[in-house]
C-alpha positions as CSV (number, residue, x, y, z in Angstrom):
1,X,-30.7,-110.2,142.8
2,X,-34.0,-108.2,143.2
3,X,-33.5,-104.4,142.0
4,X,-34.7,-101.1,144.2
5,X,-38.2,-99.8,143.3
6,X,-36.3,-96.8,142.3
7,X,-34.3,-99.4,138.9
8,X,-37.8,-101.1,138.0
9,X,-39.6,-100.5,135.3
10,X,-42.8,-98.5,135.9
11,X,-46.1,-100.0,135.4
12,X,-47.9,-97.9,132.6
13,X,-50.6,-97.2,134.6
14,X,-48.6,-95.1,136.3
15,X,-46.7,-93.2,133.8
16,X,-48.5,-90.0,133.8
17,X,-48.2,-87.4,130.3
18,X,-49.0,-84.1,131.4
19,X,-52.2,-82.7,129.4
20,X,-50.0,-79.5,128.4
21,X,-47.1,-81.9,126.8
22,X,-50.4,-83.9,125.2
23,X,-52.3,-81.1,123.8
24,X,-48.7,-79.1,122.3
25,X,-48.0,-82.6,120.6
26,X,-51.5,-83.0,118.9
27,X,-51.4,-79.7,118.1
28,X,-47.9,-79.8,116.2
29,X,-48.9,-83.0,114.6
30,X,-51.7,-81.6,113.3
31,X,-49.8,-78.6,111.8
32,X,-47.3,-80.8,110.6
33,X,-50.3,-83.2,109.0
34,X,-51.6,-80.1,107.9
35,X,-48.6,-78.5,105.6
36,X,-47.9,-81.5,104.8
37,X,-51.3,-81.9,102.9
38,X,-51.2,-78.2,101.8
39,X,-47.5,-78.6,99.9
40,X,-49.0,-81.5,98.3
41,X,-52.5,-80.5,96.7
42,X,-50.8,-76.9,96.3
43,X,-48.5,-78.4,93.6
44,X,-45.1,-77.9,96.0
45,X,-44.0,-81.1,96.4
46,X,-42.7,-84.2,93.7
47,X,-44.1,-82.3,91.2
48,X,-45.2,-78.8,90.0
49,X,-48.6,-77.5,88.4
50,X,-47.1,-78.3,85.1
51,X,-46.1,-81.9,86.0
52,X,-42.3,-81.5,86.1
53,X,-40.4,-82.9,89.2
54,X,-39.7,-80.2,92.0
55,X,-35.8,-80.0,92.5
56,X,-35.4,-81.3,96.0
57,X,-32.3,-83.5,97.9
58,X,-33.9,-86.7,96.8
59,X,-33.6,-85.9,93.1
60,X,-29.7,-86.8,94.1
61,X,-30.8,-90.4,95.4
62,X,-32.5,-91.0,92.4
63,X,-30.2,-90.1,89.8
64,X,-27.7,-91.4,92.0
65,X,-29.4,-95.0,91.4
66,X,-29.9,-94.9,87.8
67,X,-26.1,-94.3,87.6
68,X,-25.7,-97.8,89.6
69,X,-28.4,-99.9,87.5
70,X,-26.8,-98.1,84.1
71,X,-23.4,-99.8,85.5
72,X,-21.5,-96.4,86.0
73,X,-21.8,-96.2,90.4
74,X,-18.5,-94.0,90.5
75,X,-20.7,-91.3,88.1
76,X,-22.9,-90.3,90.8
77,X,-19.8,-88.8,92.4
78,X,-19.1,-86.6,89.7
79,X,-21.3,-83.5,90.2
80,X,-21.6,-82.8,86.3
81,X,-23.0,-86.1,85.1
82,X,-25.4,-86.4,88.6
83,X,-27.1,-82.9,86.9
84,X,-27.2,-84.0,83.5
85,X,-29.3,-87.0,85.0
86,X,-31.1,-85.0,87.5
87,X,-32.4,-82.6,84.6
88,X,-33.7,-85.3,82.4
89,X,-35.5,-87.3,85.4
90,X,-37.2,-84.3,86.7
91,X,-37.6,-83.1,83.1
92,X,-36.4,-79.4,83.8
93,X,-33.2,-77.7,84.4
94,X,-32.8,-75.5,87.8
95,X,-29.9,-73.8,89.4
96,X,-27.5,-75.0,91.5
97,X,-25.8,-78.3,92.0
98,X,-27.4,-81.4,94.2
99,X,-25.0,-83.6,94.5
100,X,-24.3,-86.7,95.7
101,X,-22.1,-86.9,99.3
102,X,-22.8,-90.2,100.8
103,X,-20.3,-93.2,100.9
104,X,-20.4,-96.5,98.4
105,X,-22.8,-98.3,100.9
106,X,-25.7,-96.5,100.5
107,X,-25.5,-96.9,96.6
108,X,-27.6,-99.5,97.6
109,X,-30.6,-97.5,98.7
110,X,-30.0,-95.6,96.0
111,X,-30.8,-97.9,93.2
112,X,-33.2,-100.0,94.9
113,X,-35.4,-96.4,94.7
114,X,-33.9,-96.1,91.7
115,X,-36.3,-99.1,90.4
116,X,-39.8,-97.5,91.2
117,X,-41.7,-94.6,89.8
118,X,-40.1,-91.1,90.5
119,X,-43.2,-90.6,92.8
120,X,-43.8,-94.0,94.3
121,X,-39.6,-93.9,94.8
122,X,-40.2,-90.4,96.6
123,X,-42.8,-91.3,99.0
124,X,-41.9,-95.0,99.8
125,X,-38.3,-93.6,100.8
126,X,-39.9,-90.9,103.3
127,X,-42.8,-94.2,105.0
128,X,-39.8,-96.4,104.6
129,X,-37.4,-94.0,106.7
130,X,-40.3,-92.6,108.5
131,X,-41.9,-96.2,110.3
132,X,-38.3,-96.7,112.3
133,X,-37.6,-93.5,113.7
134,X,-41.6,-93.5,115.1
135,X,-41.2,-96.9,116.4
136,X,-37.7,-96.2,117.8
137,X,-38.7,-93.2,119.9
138,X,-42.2,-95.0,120.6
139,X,-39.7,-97.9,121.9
140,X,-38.0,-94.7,124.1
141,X,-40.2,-93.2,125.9
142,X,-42.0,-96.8,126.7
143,X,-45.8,-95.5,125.9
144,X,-47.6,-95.2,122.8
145,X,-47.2,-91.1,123.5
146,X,-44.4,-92.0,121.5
147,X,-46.0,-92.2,118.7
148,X,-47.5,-89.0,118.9
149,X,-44.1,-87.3,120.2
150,X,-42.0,-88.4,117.1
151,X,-45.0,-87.1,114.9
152,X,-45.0,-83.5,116.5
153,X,-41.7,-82.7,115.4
154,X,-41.5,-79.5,113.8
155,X,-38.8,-81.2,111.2
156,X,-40.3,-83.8,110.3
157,X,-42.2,-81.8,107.7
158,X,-39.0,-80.3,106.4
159,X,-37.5,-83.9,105.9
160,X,-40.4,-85.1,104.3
161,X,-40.5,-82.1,101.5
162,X,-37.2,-82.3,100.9
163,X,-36.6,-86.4,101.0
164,X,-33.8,-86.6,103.1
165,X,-32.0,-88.8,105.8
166,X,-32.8,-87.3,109.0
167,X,-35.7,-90.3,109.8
168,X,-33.0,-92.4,109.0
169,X,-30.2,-91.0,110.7
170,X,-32.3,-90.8,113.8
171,X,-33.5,-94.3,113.6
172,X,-29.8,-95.6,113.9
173,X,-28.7,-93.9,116.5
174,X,-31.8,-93.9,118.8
175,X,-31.6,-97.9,117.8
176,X,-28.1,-97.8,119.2
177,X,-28.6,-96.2,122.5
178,X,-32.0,-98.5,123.0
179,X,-30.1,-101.5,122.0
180,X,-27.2,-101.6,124.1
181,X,-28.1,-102.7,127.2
182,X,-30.1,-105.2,125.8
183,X,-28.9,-106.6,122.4
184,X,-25.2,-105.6,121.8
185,X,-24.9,-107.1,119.0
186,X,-27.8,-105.3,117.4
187,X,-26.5,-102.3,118.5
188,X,-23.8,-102.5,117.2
189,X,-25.2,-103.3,114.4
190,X,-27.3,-100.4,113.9
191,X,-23.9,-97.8,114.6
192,X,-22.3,-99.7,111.5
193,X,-24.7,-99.0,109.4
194,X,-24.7,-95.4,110.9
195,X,-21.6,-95.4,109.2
196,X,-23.6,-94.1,106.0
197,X,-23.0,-90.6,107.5
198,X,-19.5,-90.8,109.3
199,X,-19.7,-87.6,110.9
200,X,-22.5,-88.9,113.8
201,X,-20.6,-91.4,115.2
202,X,-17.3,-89.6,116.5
203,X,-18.6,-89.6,119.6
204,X,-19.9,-93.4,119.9
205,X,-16.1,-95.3,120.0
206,X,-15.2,-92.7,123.4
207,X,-18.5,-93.5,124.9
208,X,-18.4,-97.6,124.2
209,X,-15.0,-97.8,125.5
210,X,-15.5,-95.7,128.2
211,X,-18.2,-97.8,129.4
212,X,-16.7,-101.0,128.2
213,X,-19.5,-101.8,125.7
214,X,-16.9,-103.7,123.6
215,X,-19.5,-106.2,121.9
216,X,-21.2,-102.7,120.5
217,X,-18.3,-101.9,119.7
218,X,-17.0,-105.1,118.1
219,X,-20.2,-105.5,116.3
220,X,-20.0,-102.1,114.8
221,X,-16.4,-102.4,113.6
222,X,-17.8,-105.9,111.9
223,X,-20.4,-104.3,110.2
224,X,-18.8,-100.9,108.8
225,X,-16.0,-103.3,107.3
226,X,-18.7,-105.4,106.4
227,X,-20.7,-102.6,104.5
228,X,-16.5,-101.2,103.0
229,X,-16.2,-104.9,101.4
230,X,-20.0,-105.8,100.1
231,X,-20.2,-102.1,98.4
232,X,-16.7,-102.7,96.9
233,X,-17.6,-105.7,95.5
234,X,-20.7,-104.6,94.1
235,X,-19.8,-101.1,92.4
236,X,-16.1,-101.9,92.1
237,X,-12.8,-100.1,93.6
238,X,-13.6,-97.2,90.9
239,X,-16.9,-95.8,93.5
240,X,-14.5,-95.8,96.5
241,X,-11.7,-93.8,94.9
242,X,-14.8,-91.4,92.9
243,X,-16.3,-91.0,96.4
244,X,-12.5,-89.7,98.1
245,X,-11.5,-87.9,94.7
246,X,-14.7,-85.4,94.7
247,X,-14.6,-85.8,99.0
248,X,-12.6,-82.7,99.2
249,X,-14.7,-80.9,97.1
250,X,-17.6,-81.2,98.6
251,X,-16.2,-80.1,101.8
252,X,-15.0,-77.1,100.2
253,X,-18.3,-76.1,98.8
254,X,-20.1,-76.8,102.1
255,X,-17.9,-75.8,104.7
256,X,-15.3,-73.3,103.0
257,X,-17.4,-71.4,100.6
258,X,-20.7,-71.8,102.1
259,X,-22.4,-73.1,98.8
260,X,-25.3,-74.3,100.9
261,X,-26.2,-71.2,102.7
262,X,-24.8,-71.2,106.1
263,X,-28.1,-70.4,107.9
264,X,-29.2,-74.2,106.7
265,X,-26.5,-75.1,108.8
266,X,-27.1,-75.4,112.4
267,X,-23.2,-76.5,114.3
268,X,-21.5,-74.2,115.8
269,X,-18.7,-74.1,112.8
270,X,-21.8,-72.8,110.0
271,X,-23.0,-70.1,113.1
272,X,-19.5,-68.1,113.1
273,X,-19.7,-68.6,109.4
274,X,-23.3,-67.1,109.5
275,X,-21.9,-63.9,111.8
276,X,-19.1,-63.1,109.4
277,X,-16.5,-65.2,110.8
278,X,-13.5,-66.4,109.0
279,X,-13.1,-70.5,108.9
280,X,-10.1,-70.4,111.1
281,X,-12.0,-69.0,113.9
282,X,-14.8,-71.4,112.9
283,X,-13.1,-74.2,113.0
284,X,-11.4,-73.2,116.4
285,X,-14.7,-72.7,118.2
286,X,-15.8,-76.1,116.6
287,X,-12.9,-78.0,117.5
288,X,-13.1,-76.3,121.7
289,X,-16.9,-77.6,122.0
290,X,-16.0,-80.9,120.1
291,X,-13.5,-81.0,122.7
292,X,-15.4,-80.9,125.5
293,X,-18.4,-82.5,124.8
294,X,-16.3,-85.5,124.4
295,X,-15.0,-85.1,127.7
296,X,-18.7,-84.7,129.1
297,X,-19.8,-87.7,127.6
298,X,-16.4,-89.6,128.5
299,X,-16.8,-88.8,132.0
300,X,-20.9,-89.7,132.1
301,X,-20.5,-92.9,130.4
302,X,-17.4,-93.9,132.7
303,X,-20.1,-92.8,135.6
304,X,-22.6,-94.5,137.6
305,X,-25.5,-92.1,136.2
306,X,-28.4,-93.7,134.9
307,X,-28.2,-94.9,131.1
308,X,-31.2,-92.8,130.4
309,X,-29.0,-90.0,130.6
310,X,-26.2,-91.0,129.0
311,X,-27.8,-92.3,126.1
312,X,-29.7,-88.6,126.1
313,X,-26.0,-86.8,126.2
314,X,-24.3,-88.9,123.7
315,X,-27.6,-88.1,121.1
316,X,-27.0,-84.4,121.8
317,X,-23.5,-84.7,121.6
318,X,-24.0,-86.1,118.5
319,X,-25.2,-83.0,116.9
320,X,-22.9,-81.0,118.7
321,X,-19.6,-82.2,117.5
322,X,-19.8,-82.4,114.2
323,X,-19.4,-79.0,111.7
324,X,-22.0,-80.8,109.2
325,X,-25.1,-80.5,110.1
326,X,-28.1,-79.9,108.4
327,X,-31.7,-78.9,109.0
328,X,-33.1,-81.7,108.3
329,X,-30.5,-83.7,110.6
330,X,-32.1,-82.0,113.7
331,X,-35.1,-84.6,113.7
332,X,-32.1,-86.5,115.4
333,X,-32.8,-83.8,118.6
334,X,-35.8,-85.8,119.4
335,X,-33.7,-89.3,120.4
336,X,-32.5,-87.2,123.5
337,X,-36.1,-85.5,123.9
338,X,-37.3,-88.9,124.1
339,X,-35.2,-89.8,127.0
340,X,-36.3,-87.1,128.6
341,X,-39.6,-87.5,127.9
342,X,-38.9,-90.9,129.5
343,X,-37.8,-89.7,132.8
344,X,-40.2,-86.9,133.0
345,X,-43.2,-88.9,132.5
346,X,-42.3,-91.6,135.0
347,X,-40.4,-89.1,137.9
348,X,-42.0,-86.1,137.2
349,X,-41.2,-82.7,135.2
350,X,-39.1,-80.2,136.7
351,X,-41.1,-77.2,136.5
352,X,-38.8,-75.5,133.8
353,X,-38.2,-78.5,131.8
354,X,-41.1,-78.5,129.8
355,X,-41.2,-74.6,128.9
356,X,-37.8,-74.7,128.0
357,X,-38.7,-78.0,124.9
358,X,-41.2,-75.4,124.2
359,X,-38.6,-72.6,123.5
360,X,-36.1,-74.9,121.5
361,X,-39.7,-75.7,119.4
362,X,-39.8,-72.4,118.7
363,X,-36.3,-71.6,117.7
364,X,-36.3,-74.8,115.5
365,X,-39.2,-73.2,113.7
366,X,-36.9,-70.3,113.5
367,X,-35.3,-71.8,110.8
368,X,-37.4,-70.2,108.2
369,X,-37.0,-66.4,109.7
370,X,-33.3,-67.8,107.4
371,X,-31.3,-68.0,111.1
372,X,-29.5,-70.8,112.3
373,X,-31.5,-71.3,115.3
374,X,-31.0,-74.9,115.8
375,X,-27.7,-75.1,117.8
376,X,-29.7,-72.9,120.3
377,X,-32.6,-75.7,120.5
378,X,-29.5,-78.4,120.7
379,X,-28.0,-76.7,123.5
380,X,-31.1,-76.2,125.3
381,X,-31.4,-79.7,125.2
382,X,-28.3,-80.7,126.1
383,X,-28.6,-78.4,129.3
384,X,-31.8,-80.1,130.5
385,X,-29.8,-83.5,130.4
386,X,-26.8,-82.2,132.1
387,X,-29.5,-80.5,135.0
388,X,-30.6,-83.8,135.5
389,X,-27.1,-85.3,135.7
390,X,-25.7,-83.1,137.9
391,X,-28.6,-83.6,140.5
392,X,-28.5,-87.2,140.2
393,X,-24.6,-87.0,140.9
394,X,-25.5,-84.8,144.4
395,X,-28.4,-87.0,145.5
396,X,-26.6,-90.6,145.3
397,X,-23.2,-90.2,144.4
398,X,-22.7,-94.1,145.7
399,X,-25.3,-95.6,143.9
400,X,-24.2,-98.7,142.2
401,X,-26.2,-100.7,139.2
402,X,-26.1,-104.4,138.6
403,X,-25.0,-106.1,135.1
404,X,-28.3,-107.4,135.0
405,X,-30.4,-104.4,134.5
406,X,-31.1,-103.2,131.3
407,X,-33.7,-101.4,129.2
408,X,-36.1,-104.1,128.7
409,X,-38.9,-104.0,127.4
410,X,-39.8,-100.7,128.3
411,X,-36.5,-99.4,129.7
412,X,-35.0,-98.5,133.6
413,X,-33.9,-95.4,134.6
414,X,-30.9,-96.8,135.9
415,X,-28.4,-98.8,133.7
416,X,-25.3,-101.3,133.1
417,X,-22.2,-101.0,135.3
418,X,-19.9,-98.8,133.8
């Protein structure tokens, strides 16, 4: 059945990237390329003027891995021994803790770093994590612009320094959303192994049943068990009952006592924190705007808006509804930028839309002023989406989609039949 003009995929040719959105992209890249290169050859990153390792997050992957080739996996749980081998890899003591929060599964990734040099270990994890999240939102917006728009994101030098999982994280879920339409299975694939940091997916089982995605969602259940049974196996029932015993207490040192700083933070729960809040009222405000942006993306994946903009949502929504949420998990802001960045490129920018991804540039980069900016840029974000929701939903409120198109290659505007 032959599709509207409106449901096709655009020719390149006419996909047109505004020189402004070009020339603010270089220009971040190159700032980004920039400090990166500075930190480096100023002795700021890996290692110090006196060859000792820096104390970053990765330092806990590392140690984390020698635990699992020395046989003891359910040590890196316990915040005491994860120091005392953090100290003697990076051959210095420093304050604080870095500990170890992720689940069994990613034990994996862990010791396979865990194998190299501390420096080979350190960069290969940031190329390694870097190479999907480029191609993924390359894969997004359809162009090799792309590239250049994953690259100019002011975070991903802060991931970088500190060896994180934000590439990661992003890579999954802008995988999902890409995949769905076009290789379920995959997807679902990708949101099981998303499962690595629980707290991203609460929204993704209300959107795949609402639209009826149930091989995503079959897929994903598959895998997550999948990943439960292959980790327990591997590191024993002892990791699994370390990782729920010393559970509650990093939740207590994150989100009750604020051991992190809350301005690192950027939910809604860490702002009231940040303000002087107490953690009831946090918690209440969190758990209202949980609330309703999973009625928002209930109601726009059970809708016949086009899958461009519901993948966008759910990615914001992402960040939204969980309390736990760290700087370096905002490069996941630019799966629904991508989207976006999709439409505007092939329909056209609303005049607004690109001056206000400048402003949420600018309070990302807020961050260091030691404010928790980034909910701001999220909800700027997530307003764009909804502006172009709502004036699809006016304009053709009785469209209708056929099962048969999908992303593509490239990617429609319009989507499955919800």
């Amino acid at each position: 059945m032959a599709a509207s003009r409106s449901t096709l995929e655009i020719a390149p040719a006419e996909i047109k990237i505004p020189a402004s959105l070009r020339n603010v992209c270089v220009a971040l890249y190159a700032v980004n390329l920039t400090l990166c290169l500075t930190v480096y050859l100023e002795n700021g990153w890996i290692y110090d003027r006196n060859g000792l390792g820096i104390p970053t997050d990765f330092i806990s992957f590392y140690a984390a891995g020698h635990l699992v080739l020395d046989g003891l996996p359910a040590q890196a749980f316990d915040w005491e021994m994860l120091k005392r081998i953090e100290v003697a890899k990076l051959g210095r003591d420093f304050a604080g803790d870095l500990p170890w929060h992720y689940p069994p599964p990613f034990l994996f990734v862990a010791s396979v770093l865990a194998l190299l040099p501390y420096s080979v270990a350190y960069l290969g994890w940031v190329v390694a994590s870097l190479l999907p999240y480029v191609a993924v939102i390359r894969a997004i917006v359809g162009h090799n612009f792309g590239v250049r728009l994953a690259l100019a994101v002011p975070l991903v030098l802060i991931n970088a320094w500190v060896g994180q999982t934000g590439f990661l994280t992003a890579a999954l879920i802008g995988g999902t959303l890409y995949l769905i339409p076009i290789r379920p299975v995959l997807a679902g694939i990708c949101l099981g192994l998303l499962t690595y940091k629980p707290q991203f997916g609460l929204l993704f089982p209300i959107a795949l049943i609402a639209a009826g995605h149930w091989r995503v969602f079959v897929s994903a259940s598959v895998t997550a068990v999948a990943m439960v049974v292959v980790s327990w196996l591997a590191f024993g029932a002892e990791s699994w009952l370390a990782f729920l015993h010393w559970l509650p207490k990093s939740s207590e040192a994150v989100l009750t006592d604020g051991r992190a700083t809350w301005w690192k933070l950027q939910g809604l729960y860490a702002l009231v924190r940040h303000f002087g809040g107490h953690e009831q009222l946090a918690w209440a405000f969190q758990a209202v705007l949980t609330a309703s942006v999973a009625v928002v993306v209930a109601l726009m994946w059970r809708s016949r808006v086009p899958y461009t903009l519901k993948a966008a949502v759910l990615a914001a929504g992402t960040m939204l509804a969980t309390p736990y949420i760290a700087i370096y998990d905002l490069v996941v802001l630019a799966i629904p930028v991508a989207f976006l960045v999709r439409i505007g490129v092939r329909t056209g920018f609303r005049r607004y839309e690109l001056p206000a991804l400048g402003g949420a540039v600018v309070l990302i980069a807020a961050y260091f002023t030691g404010t928790p900016t980034g909910l701001a840029a999220t909800l700027i974000v997530s307003g764009l989406i909804l502006a172009r929701a709502g004036s699809w939903w006016r304009r053709e409120p009785g469209h209708h989609f056929s099962n048969g198109q999908s992303l593509g290659s490239g990617m429609s505007t319009g989507g499955p039949s919800s």
